[in-house]
C-alpha positions in Angstrom: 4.9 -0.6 -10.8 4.0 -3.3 -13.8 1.4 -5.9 -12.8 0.7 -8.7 -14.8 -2.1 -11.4 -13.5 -0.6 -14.4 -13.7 -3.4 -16.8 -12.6 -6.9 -15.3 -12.2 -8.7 -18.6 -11.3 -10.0 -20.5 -8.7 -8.8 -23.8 -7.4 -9.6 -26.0 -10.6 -8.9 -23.5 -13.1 -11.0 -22.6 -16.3 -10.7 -24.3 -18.6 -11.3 -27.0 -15.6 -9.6 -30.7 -16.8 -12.2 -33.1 -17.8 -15.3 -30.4 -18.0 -17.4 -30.0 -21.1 -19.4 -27.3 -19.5 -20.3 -24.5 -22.1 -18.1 -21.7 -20.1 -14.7 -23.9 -20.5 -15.6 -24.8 -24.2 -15.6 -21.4 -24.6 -12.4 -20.5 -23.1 -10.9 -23.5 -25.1 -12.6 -22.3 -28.2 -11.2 -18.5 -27.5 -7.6 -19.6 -25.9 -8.2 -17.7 -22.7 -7.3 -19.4 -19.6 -7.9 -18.7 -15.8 -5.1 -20.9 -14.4 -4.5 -20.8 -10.3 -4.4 -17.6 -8.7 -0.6 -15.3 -8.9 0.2 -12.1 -9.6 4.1 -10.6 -10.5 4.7 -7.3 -9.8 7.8 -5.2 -11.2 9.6 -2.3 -9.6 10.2 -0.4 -12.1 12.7 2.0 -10.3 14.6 -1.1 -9.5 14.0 -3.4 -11.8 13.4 -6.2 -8.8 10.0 -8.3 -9.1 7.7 -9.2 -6.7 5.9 -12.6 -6.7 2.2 -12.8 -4.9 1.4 -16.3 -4.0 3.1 -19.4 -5.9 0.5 -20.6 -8.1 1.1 -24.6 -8.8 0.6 -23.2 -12.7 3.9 -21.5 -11.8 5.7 -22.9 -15.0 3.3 -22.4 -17.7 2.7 -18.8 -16.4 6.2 -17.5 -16.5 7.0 -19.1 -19.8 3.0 -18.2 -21.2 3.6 -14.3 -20.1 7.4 -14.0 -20.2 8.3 -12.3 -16.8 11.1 -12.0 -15.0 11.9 -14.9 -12.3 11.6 -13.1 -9.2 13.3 -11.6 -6.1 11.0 -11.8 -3.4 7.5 -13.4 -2.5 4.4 -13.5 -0.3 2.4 -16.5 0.6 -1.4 -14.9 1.7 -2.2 -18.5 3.1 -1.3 -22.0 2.8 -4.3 -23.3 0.6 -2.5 -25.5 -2.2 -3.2 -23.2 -5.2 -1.4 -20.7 -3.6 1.3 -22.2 -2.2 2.1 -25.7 -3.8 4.0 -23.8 -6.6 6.8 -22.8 -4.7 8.8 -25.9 -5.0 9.4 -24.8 -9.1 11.9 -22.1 -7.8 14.8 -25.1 -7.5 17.2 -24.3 -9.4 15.8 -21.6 -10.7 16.9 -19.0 -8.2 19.5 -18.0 -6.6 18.3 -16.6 -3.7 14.7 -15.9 -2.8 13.1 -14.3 0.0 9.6 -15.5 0.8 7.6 -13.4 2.9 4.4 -15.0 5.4 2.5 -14.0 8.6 3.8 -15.0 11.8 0.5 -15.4 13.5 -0.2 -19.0 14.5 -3.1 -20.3 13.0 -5.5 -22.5 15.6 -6.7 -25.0 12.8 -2.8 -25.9 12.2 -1.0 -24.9 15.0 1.5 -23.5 13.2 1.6 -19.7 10.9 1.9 -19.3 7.4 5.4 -19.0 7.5 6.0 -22.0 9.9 4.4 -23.9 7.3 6.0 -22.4 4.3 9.0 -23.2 6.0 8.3 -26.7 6.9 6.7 -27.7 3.6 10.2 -26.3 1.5 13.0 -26.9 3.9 14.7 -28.7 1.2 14.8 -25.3 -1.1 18.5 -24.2 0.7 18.2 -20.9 -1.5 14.7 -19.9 -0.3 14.7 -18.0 2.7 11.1 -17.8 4.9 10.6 -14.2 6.4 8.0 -14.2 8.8 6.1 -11.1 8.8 3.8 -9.2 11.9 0.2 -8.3 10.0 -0.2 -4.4 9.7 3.4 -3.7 9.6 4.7 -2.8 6.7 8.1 -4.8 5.4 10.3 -4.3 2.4 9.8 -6.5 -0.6 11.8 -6.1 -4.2 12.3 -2.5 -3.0 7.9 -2.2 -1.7 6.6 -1.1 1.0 4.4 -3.9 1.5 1.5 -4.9 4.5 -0.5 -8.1 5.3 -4.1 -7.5 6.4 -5.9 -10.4 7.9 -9.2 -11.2 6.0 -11.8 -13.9 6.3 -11.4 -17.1 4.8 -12.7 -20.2 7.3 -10.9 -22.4 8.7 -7.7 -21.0 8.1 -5.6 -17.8 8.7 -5.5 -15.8 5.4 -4.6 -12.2 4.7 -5.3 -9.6 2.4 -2.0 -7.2 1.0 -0.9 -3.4 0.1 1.5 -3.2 -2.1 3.2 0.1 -2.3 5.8 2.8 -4.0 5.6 6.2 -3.2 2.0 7.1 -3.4 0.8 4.1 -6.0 -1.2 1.2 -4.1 -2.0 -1.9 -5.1 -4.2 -3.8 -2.4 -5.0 -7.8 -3.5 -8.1 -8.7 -1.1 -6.6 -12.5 -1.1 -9.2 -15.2 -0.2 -12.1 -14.0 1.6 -15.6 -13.1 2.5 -17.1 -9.6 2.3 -16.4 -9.6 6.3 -13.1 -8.2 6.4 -12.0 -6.5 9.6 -12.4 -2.5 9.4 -9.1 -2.5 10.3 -7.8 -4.2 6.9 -10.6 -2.3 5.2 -8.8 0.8 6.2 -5.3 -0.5 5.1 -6.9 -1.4 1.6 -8.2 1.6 0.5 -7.7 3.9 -2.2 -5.9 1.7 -4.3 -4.8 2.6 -7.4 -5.9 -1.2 -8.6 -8.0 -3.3 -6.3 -7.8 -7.2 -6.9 -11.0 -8.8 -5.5 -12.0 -12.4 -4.5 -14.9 -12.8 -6.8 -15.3 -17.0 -7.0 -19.1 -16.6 -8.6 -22.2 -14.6 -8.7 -24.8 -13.7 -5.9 -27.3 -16.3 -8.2 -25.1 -19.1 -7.6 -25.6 -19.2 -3.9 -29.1 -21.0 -4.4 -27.1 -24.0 -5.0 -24.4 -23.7 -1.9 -25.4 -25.9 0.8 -26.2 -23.0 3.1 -26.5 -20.3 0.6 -25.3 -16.9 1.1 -23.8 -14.7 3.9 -23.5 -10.7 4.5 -26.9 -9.2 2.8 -27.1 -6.2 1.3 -30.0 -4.2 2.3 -32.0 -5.8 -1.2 -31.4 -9.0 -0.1 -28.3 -9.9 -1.9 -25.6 -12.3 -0.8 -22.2 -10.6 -0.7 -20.3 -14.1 0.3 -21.0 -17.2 -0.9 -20.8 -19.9 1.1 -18.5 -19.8 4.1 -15.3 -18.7 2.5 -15.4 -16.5 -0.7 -17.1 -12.8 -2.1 -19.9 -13.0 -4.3 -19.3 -11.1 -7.6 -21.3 -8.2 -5.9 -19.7 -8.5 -2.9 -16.5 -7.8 -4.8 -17.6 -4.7 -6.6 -19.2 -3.4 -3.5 -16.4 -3.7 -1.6 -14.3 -1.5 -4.2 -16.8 0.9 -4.1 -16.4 1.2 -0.4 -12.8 1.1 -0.6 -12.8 3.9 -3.3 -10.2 1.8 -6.1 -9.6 3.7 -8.9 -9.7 0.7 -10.8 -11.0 -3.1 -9.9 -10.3 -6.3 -11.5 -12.1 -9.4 -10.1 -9.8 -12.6 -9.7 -10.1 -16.1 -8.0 -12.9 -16.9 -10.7 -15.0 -19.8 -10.8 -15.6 -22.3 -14.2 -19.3 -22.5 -13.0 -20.0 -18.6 -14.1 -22.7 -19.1 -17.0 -21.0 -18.5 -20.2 -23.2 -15.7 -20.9 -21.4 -13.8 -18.2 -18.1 -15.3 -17.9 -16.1 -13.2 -19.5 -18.1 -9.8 -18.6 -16.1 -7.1 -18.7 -15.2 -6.9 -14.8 -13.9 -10.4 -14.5 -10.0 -11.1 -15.3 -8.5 -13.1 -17.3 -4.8 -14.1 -17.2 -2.3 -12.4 -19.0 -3.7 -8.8 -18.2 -1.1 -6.2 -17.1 -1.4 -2.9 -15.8 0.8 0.4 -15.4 0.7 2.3 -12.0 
């Protein structure tokens, strides 16, 4: 499989609209970009493509990185920068499967895919597939499987995406308390896509600070709803990934660090 990272920010972005901090002057200054969180993935036995989550950057990113419209999607959860970009598929497609959980959410009272469905009834070529978590369904010829993670108030899940024996496993939104159960289904990737909004430091300035403690005292989940940047990378040490990217990247990083090595940047693409 081909996988190119579409979006590898957070909510706002970075560069964020309006901000003169120093870490999006110097993503301005260096044309990189962190635009709201997708990820295409191609089959390269069948040439089908694979869209993960519908980034309301949808345009720009498949006219900035030149991929392939695509044949199937998953919606992780119903948050609108990873959902609100479905609506640029009109009459772009001509059919389009769009694969969500079927669990009903308590905050909404509907699931993912009720709400998918709901939100873009108008969108007569897209075609809502609800989908049981743990069991694996076809997608643009994958084997793929939605774990459910943690990411308050709402329902959000985790995915494996896989061909043979290469796995790619996206954590989706979430804090470092995944079930065991998901944990199991997302190991030993091949690439490991982690939730890493900002690092352990930042969590001094959250409201109520950090969550899930290492054993020196450091936060692995910021906040209610997102990993730490060490969460993240001890999470894919636990889950053994040959290789980790960290996505879902926050504009308030200092921009000393910002760019480390670790954290992704849009447009990167990897063989498996």
């Amino acid at each position: 499989m081909r996988v190119t990272l579409l979006g590898t920010g957070d909510t706002t972005g970075t560069p964020t609209p309006g901000c003169g901090c120093a870490t999006c002057e110097r993503a301005r200054e260096s044309g990189v970009e962190r635009t709201r969180f997708s990820v295409h993935v191609v089959n390269e036995r069948t040439g089908e493509s694979l869209l993960v989550d519908a980034s309301p950057d949808f345009r720009a990113q498949f006219l900035t990185h030149d991929v392939d419209l695509p044949d199937a999607a998953v919606i992780t959860h119903i948050h609108f920068d990873h959902l609100d970009g479905l609506g640029n598929v009109y009459r772009l497609v001509d059919d389009l499967d769009v694969h969500a959980a079927d669990e009903t959410d308590p905050q909404t009272g509907e699931s993912v895919a009720e709400t998918v469905a709901r939100k873009y009834h108008y969108l007569d070529r897209v075609t809502v597939r609800p989908e049981s978590p743990f069991e694996t369904f076809q997608a643009a010829g994958f084997d793929v499987t939605l774990v459910p993670v943690d990411h308050p108030p709402l329902v959000c899940y985790g995915l494996v995406i896989e061909d043979g024996d290469t796995r790619l496993s996206i954590t989706g939104d979430t804090t470092y308390a995944i079930p065991d159960e998901s944990r199991d289904r997302l190991a030993d990737p091949d690439l490991l896509l982690a939730d890493a909004i900002l690092p352990a430091t930042a969590c001094e300035y959250h409201p109520i600070g950090g969550t899930d403690y290492d054993d020196e005292g450091v936060p692995r989940t910021f906040g209610t709803k997102h990993m730490t940047r060490e969460g993240a990378l001890a999470l894919a040490a636990e889950l053994d990934a040959d290789r980790t990217r960290l996505v879902h990247v926050s504009h308030h990083y200092d921009a000393a660090e910002a760019f480390a090595d670790e954290l992704a940047v849009d447009g990167e693409t990897f063989l498996l």
